[in-house]
N, C-alpha and C positions, 0 to 999 in steps of 0.2 A: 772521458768527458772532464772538463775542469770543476772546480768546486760551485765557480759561480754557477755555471749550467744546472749543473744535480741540486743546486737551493733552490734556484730557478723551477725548475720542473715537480720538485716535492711543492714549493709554495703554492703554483697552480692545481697540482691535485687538491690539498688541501682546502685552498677555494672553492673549488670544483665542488669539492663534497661537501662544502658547508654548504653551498647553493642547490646543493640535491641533483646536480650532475652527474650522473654516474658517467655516462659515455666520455665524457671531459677528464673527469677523475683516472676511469681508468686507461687512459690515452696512454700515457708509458708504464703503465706494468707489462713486464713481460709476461706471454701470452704462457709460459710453464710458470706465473709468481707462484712464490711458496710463503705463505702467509700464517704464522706460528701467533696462535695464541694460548698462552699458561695457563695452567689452573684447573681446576677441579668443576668447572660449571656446565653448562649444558652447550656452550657455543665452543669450548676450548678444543683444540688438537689445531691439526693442520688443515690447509686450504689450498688446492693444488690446480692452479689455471684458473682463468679471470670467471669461468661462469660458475664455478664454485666461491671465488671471492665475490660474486656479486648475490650470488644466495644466501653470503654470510651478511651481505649489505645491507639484505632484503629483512634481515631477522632485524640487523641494529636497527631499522627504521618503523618498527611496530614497536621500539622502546622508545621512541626521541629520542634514537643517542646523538649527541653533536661531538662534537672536540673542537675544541679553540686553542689552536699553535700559539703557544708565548715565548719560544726560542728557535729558532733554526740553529746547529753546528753541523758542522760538513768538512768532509775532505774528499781527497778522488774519487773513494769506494764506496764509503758510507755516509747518511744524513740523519743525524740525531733530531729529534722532534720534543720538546717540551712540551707535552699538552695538557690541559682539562679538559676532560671530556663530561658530558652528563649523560644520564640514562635513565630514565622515569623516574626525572625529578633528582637523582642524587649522583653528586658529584665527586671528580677525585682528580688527584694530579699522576699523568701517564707519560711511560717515556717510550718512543717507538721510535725502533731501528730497520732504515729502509738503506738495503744494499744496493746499489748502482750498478750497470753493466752497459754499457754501449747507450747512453741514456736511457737507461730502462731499468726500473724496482723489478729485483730480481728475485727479493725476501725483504717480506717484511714480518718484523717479531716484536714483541712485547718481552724484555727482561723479567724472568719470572723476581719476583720480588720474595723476601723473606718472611716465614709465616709471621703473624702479628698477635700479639700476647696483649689479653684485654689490659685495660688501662692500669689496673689497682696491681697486677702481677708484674706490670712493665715499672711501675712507680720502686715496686719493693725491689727490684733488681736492678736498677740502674745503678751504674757507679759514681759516684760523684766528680770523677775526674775527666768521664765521656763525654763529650760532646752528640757524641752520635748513639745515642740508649737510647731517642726515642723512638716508637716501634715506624716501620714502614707503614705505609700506607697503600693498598691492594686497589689495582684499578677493578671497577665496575664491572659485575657480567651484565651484557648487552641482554642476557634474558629477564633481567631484572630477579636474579634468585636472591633468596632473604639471606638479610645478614646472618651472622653466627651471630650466638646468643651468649657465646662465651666473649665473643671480640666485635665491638663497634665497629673495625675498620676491615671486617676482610667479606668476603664474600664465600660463601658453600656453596 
């Protein structure tokens, strides 16, 4: 498929699930998607074919999780997603990687991100020459688990 097509087809899921479609939404995942989510929390591992990804759909939706796309990039195989996403009430910036096949999301994954060093331990170790010392930012578990009490920005 060209790149416009797989922006195309991600955008509509996208809408899809913002508008609470699921059957729209999952209109091109491939029927084996493999669905990778990181982390340590109660929704994380893998998700294998669409009625496992729509049981995972069914957890985010007892949190209000939404996501709101503020980039598309793309090429033949894959379409990178800029998102915010919220989840009872608390919000983050997420990047999700949906692989392309024959117009069809064939994996989709969440880059597991670096763990996140609370504020005053990230302050004393930064270099003054980094631009990039300051810590990541961990998206949301969809189960709404409590933050760590050592780190503002990660989730346990």
């Amino acid at each position: 498929m060209s790149v416009e097509e797989n922006l195309s087809k991600v955008k509509q899921a996208y809408a899809a699930f913002a508008a609470g479609d699921a059957a729209a939404a999952m209109a091109d995942l491939a029927d084996d998607v493999e669905w990778i989510v990181p982390g340590n929390s109660t929704v994380s591992g893998t998700y294998r074919g669409k009625q496992e990804v729509g049981a995972f759909w069914a957890v985010l939706a007892t949190h209000s999780f939404t996501t709101d796309p503020e980039h598309f990039l793309a090429d033949e195989e894959r379409v990178v997603v800029l998102t915010r996403t919220t989840s009872d009430g608390k919000s983050a910036d997420q990047v999700d990687v949906l692989t392309m096949r024959d117009g069809k999301t064939v994996k989709f994954q969440q880059p597991r991100t670096r763990p996140c060093r609370s504020r005053s331990s990230a302050r004393s170790s930064r270099r003054t020459t980094s631009s990039l010392a300051a810590p990541a930012e961990a998206a949301p578990s969809p189960e709404g688990v409590r933050r760590s009490r050592r780190c503002a920005c990660s989730w346990s």
